[in-house]
C-alpha positions in Angstrom: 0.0 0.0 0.0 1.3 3.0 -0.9 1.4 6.6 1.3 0.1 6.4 4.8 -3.8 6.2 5.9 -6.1 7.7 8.6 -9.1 6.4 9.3 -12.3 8.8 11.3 -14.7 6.1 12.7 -17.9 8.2 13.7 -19.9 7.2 17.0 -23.0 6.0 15.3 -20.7 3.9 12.9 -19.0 1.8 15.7 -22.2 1.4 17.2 -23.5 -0.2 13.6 -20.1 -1.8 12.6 -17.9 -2.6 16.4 -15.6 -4.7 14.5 -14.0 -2.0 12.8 -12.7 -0.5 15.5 -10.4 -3.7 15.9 -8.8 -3.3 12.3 -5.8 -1.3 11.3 -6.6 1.2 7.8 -4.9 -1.4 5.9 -7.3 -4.2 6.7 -10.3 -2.1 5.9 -9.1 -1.1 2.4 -8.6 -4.5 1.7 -12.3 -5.5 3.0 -13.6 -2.6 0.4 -11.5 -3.2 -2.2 -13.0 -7.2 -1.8 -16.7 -5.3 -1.4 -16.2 -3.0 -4.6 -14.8 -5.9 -6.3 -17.8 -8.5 -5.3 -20.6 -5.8 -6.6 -18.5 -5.2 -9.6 -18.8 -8.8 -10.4 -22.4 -9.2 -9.6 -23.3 -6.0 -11.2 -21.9 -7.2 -14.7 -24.1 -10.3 -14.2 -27.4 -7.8 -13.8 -27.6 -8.5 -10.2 -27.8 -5.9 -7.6 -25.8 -6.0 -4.0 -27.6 -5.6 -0.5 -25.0 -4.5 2.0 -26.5 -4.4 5.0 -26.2 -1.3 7.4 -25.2 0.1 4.4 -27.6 0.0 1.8 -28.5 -1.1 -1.9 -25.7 -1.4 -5.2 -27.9 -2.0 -8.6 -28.7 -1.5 -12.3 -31.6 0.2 -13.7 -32.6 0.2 -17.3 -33.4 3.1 -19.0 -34.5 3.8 -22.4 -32.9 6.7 -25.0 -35.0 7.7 -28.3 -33.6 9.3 -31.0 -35.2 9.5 -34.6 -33.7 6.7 -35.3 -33.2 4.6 -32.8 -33.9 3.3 -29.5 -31.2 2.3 -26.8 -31.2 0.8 -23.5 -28.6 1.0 -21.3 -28.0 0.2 -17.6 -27.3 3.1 -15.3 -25.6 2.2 -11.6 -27.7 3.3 -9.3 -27.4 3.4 -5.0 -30.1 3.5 -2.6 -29.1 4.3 1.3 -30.1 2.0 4.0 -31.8 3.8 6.7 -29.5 2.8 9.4 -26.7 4.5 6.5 -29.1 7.5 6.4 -28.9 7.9 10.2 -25.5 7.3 10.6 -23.2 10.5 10.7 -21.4 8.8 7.3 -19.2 5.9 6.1 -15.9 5.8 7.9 -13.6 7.8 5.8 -9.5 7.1 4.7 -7.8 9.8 4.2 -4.4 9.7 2.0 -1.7 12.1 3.4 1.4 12.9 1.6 4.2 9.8 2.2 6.4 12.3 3.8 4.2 13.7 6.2 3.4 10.4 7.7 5.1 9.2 10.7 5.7 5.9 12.1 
Protein backbone atom coordinates (compact mmCIF):
# COMPACT_ATOMS: atom_id res chain seq x y z
CA UNK A 1 0.00 0.00 0.00
CA UNK A 2 1.33 2.96 -0.94
CA UNK A 3 1.42 6.58 1.28
CA UNK A 4 0.14 6.37 4.81
CA UNK A 5 -3.85 6.21 5.94
CA UNK A 6 -6.09 7.69 8.60
CA UNK A 7 -9.14 6.36 9.33
CA UNK A 8 -12.31 8.82 11.29
CA UNK A 9 -14.74 6.07 12.69
CA UNK A 10 -17.86 8.20 13.74
CA UNK A 11 -19.94 7.16 17.01
CA UNK A 12 -23.00 6.05 15.26
CA UNK A 13 -20.73 3.92 12.88
CA UNK A 14 -19.01 1.77 15.66
CA UNK A 15 -22.21 1.41 17.17
CA UNK A 16 -23.54 -0.19 13.63
CA UNK A 17 -20.11 -1.78 12.60
CA UNK A 18 -17.95 -2.59 16.44
CA UNK A 19 -15.58 -4.65 14.54
CA UNK A 20 -14.01 -1.99 12.83
CA UNK A 21 -12.67 -0.51 15.52
CA UNK A 22 -10.38 -3.68 15.88
CA UNK A 23 -8.79 -3.31 12.26
CA UNK A 24 -5.82 -1.28 11.29
CA UNK A 25 -6.64 1.22 7.79
CA UNK A 26 -4.91 -1.43 5.94
CA UNK A 27 -7.33 -4.19 6.65
CA UNK A 28 -10.35 -2.14 5.93
CA UNK A 29 -9.07 -1.13 2.35
CA UNK A 30 -8.56 -4.53 1.75
CA UNK A 31 -12.29 -5.49 3.02
CA UNK A 32 -13.58 -2.58 0.39
CA UNK A 33 -11.50 -3.16 -2.16
CA UNK A 34 -13.05 -7.16 -1.81
CA UNK A 35 -16.68 -5.26 -1.35
CA UNK A 36 -16.16 -3.01 -4.59
CA UNK A 37 -14.84 -5.90 -6.31
CA UNK A 38 -17.82 -8.46 -5.27
CA UNK A 39 -20.61 -5.82 -6.59
CA UNK A 40 -18.50 -5.23 -9.58
CA UNK A 41 -18.81 -8.83 -10.35
CA UNK A 42 -22.44 -9.15 -9.63
CA UNK A 43 -23.30 -6.03 -11.22
CA UNK A 44 -21.93 -7.21 -14.70
CA UNK A 45 -24.14 -10.29 -14.24
CA UNK A 46 -27.36 -7.80 -13.83
CA UNK A 47 -27.63 -8.47 -10.17
CA UNK A 48 -27.81 -5.91 -7.61
CA UNK A 49 -25.77 -6.01 -3.97
CA UNK A 50 -27.57 -5.56 -0.54
CA UNK A 51 -25.02 -4.51 2.04
CA UNK A 52 -26.49 -4.37 5.01
CA UNK A 53 -26.22 -1.27 7.43
CA UNK A 54 -25.17 0.10 4.39
CA UNK A 55 -27.58 0.00 1.83
CA UNK A 56 -28.50 -1.13 -1.95
CA UNK A 57 -25.68 -1.35 -5.17
CA UNK A 58 -27.93 -2.04 -8.58
CA UNK A 59 -28.67 -1.54 -12.28
CA UNK A 60 -31.63 0.20 -13.66
CA UNK A 61 -32.61 0.19 -17.34
CA UNK A 62 -33.39 3.13 -18.98
CA UNK A 63 -34.47 3.79 -22.37
CA UNK A 64 -32.95 6.70 -24.96
CA UNK A 65 -35.01 7.74 -28.26
CA UNK A 66 -33.59 9.28 -31.01
CA UNK A 67 -35.21 9.54 -34.61
CA UNK A 68 -33.73 6.66 -35.29
CA UNK A 69 -33.15 4.63 -32.85
CA UNK A 70 -33.86 3.33 -29.46
CA UNK A 71 -31.19 2.31 -26.81
CA UNK A 72 -31.17 0.78 -23.46
CA UNK A 73 -28.64 1.00 -21.25
CA UNK A 74 -27.96 0.19 -17.57
CA UNK A 75 -27.29 3.14 -15.25
CA UNK A 76 -25.61 2.17 -11.57
CA UNK A 77 -27.73 3.33 -9.34
CA UNK A 78 -27.44 3.40 -5.01
CA UNK A 79 -30.13 3.54 -2.61
CA UNK A 80 -29.10 4.30 1.32
CA UNK A 81 -30.07 1.97 4.03
CA UNK A 82 -31.79 3.84 6.69
CA UNK A 83 -29.49 2.80 9.41
CA UNK A 84 -26.67 4.50 6.55
CA UNK A 85 -29.11 7.50 6.43
CA UNK A 86 -28.94 7.86 10.21
CA UNK A 87 -25.48 7.26 10.58
CA UNK A 88 -23.25 10.51 10.71
CA UNK A 89 -21.37 8.81 7.27
CA UNK A 90 -19.23 5.92 6.13
CA UNK A 91 -15.89 5.81 7.87
CA UNK A 92 -13.55 7.75 5.81
CA UNK A 93 -9.54 7.10 4.72
CA UNK A 94 -7.81 9.84 4.24
CA UNK A 95 -4.44 9.71 1.98
CA UNK A 96 -1.70 12.14 3.42
CA UNK A 97 1.35 12.95 1.57
CA UNK A 98 4.16 9.80 2.22
CA UNK A 99 6.35 12.30 3.80
CA UNK A 100 4.17 13.72 6.17
CA UNK A 101 3.36 10.43 7.72
CA UNK A 102 5.13 9.22 10.68
CA UNK A 103 5.69 5.91 12.15
Amino acid sequence: MEGCWTVTISSELVYTFPTLLHLSAEEIVAIWDAVSDYILEQMKLDKGVLVPGLGLFAAVREQFHSKEVAVSVRRPVFQLGHRGAVAAGPPVAHRHHPRRCQD
